[in-house]
N, C-alpha and C positions, 0 to 999 in steps of 0.2 A: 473574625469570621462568624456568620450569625448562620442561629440553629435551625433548618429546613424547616424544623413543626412550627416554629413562630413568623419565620417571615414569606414561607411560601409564596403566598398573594404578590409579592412585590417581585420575584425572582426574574433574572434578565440577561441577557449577555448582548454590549451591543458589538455587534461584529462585522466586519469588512474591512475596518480603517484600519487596525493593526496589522502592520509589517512583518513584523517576526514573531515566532509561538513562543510563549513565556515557558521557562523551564519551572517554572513553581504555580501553584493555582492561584487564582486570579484573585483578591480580594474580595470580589464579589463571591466569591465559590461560598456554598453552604456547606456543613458537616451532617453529617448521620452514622451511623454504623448500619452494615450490610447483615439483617436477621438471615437472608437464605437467598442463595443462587440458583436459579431455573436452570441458566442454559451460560453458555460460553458471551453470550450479549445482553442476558436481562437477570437483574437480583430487583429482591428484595427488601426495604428498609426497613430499622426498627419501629417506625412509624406507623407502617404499613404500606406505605409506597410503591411501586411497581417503578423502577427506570432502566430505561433502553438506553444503551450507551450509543452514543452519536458517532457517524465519521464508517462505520465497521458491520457486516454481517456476518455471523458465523456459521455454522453448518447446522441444521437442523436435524432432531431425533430421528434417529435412523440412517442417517448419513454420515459418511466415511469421516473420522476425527471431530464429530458431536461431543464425545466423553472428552475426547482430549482439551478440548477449546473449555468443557464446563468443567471438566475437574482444575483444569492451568487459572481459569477465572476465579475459581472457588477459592483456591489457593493464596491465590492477591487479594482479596477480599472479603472472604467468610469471616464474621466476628469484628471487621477492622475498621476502624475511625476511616472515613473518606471523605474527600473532598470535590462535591459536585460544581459542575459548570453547568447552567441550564441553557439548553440551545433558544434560539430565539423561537419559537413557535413552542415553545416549552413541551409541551404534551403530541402525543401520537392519536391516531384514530382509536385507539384501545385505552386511551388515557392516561398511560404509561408517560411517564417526564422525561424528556429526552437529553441525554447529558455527557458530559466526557470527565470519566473518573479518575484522581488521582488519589494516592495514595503516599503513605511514605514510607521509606524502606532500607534499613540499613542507612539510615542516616541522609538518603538522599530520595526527591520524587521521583516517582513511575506514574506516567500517566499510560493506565489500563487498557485503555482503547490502542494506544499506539503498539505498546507491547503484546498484544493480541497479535496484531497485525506483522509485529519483529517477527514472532514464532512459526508464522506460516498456519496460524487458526483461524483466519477472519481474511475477508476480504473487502475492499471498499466499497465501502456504502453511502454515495454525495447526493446529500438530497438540495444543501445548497453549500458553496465553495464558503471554506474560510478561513481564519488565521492560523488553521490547524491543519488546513488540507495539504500544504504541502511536506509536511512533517509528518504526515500520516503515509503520503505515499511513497517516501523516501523508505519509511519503514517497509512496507508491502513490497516493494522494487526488491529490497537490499532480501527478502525471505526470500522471495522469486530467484536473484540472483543464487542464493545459495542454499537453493531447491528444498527447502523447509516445510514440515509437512503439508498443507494441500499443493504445493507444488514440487515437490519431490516424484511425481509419475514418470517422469525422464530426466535422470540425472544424468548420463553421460554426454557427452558433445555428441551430435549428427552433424555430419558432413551434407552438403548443401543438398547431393547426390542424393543422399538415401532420403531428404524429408521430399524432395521432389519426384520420391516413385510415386510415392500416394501425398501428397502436401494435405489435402483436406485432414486428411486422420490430426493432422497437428493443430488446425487451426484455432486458435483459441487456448489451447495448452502451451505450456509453459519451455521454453525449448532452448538449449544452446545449441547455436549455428556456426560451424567452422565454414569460412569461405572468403575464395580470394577476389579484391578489390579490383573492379573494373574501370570504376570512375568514380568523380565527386565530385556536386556540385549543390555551391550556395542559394539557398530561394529565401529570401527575407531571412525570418529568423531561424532558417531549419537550413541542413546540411541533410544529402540525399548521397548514401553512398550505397553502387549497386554494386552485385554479384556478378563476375564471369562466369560466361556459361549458365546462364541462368537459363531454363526452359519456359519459366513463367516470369520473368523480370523482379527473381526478389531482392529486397534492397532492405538500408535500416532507415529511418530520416533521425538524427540527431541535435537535438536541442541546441543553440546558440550558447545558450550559458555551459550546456556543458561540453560542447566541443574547444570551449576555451580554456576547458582545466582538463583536456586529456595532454598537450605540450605538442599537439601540431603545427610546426610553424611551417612549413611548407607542405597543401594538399594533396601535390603533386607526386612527392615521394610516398604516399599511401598506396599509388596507383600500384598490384600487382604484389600487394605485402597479403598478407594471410592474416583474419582477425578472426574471434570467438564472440558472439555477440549472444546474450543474454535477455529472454522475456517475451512477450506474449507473441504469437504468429497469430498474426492478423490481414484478414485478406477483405477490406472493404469492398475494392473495388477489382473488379476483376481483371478489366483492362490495365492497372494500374501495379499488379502483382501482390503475392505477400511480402508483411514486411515486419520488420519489431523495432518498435519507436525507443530509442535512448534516452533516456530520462536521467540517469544516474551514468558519471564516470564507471562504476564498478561492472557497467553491464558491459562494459566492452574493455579487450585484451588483445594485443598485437601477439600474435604465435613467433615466437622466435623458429629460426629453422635451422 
C-alpha cells in the first residue's frame, strides 16, 4: 500500500462495476496516520491533509450527539495507521479529500464510515451510489431498527392509532408501527402491504429481495396477522398515504398473539 504524501497526484477509486464491498481496504488504499479530529466526519492527517469521510454526515457543533459522533471517531482513529479509499471526485469544494476510512482493530477491519453509521452518529450522505452504498445503509437501517442514538426519539412501538391522531408530528422520524394487515400486493419488484383501518392509507412497500428472506410462502395468510414495522414515516405523496419502506428483514416482526 503506498504512502498518501508520495503518490497523491495519482489517487483514484474506480467505482460502480464492483458487486460486493470488500471486507478489507482496497489495494489501491493509501496509509497516513490521523494527527487530529475536528468533528465525528472530518480529521486531520499527519501530512496535513484535511479528509471528509464519504458515504455519512454527522451532526454539527451544537447539535444533539455532535461530542458523541467526534469523541466515538476520535477514538477509532486519534494517533492510528489508516487506510484511505479516495472517492472518485477525490476533493470537496473546501478541498478536503474525500474518503472512506479503514482501520484495523483487534485483529480484524472496521471501516469508519460504516461503523459511524452502526452507532446511530451519522447519517447518509450519497452524493453518488457505490460499492459501498449498500453496506452503508444496511448499517443505518439496522441503528434505526434498534433505535441508536440519533434515532432513539421513540423507542417504544405506537400503535397505528396513536401516530394517526397527529401522523405529521412523525413524519420523517424514526418510528415503530404496530398494525394489522389489510391486504397485499405485488407491483414489479415491491410488495405493498396496507394497514386496516387506516384513516390516511398507511401502508409499508417491501423490497423484492427481502420479502423473499422473511419465509412467506403464501401472502394470503398475512392478511389480518398483526406486524411491527420499523423506519422512517414517510408521507410523499399525500394521496397515496404514509408509509415505511422495508429495506432490511430486521425492520419487520409478526406479533404473535
Amino acid at each position: 500500500m503506498k504512502d498518501l504524501g508520495i503518490f497523491a497526484s495519482v489517487l483514484s477509486l474506480v467505482i460502480g462495476t464492483v458487486l460486493t464491498a470488500p471486507a478489507q481496504p482496497s489495494e489501491t488504499a493509501v496509509t497516513a496516520v490521523v494527527s487530529l479530529v475536528i468533528d465525528g466526519d472530518t480529521v486531520i492527517l499527519n501530512n496535513g491533509e484535511y479528509v471528509r469521510y464519504l458515504g455519512i454526515d454527522t451532526p454539527e457543533e451544537g447539535e444533539e450527539f455532535y461530542w458523541a459522533a467526534k469523541s466515538y471517531n476520535r477514538r477509532l482513529v486519534w494517533r492510528k495507521k489508516v487506510y484511505l479509499e479516495i472517492g472518485p471526485e477525490r476533493r470537496d469544494g473546501y478541498g478536503r479529500l474525500l474518503a472512506y476510512i479503514w482501520v484495523e482493530r483487534e485483529g480484524k477491519w472496521l471501516l469508519v464510515n460504516e461503523e459511524l453509521l452502526r452507532k446511530g452518529l451519522a447519517k447518509l450522505l450519497v452524493i453518488w451510489p457505490d460499492h459501498y452504498h449498500e453496506r452503508l445503509l444496511r448499517a443505518l437501517t439496522l441503528a434505526q431498527v434498534e433505535k441508536r442514538g440519533l434515532w432513539g426519539k421513540y423507542r417504544k412501538p405506537f400503535t397505528l392509532e396513536e401516530i394517526e391522531q397527529n401522523p405529521v408530528q412523525y413524519v420523517t422520524e424514526v418510528v415503530t408501527v404496530d398494525f394489522v394487515i389489510a391486504s397485499v400486493e405485488a407491483r414489479g419488484d415491491r410488495w405493498y402491504v396496507r394497514a386496516i383501518n387506516s384513516r390516511y392509507g398507511f401502508h409499508t412497500i417491501v423490497h423484492k429481495e427481502v420479502w423473499g428472506s422473511l419465509g412467506i410462502s403464501d401472502e394470503e395468510e398475512l392478511i389480518g396477522k398483526r406486524v411491527e414495522v420499523t423506519g422512517e414515516l414517510r408521507w410523499d405523496n399525500l394521496l397515496k398515504g404514509p408509509h415505511i419502506e422495508v429495506l432490511i428483514p430486521e425492520q419487520w416482526t409478526i406479533v404473535e398473539e
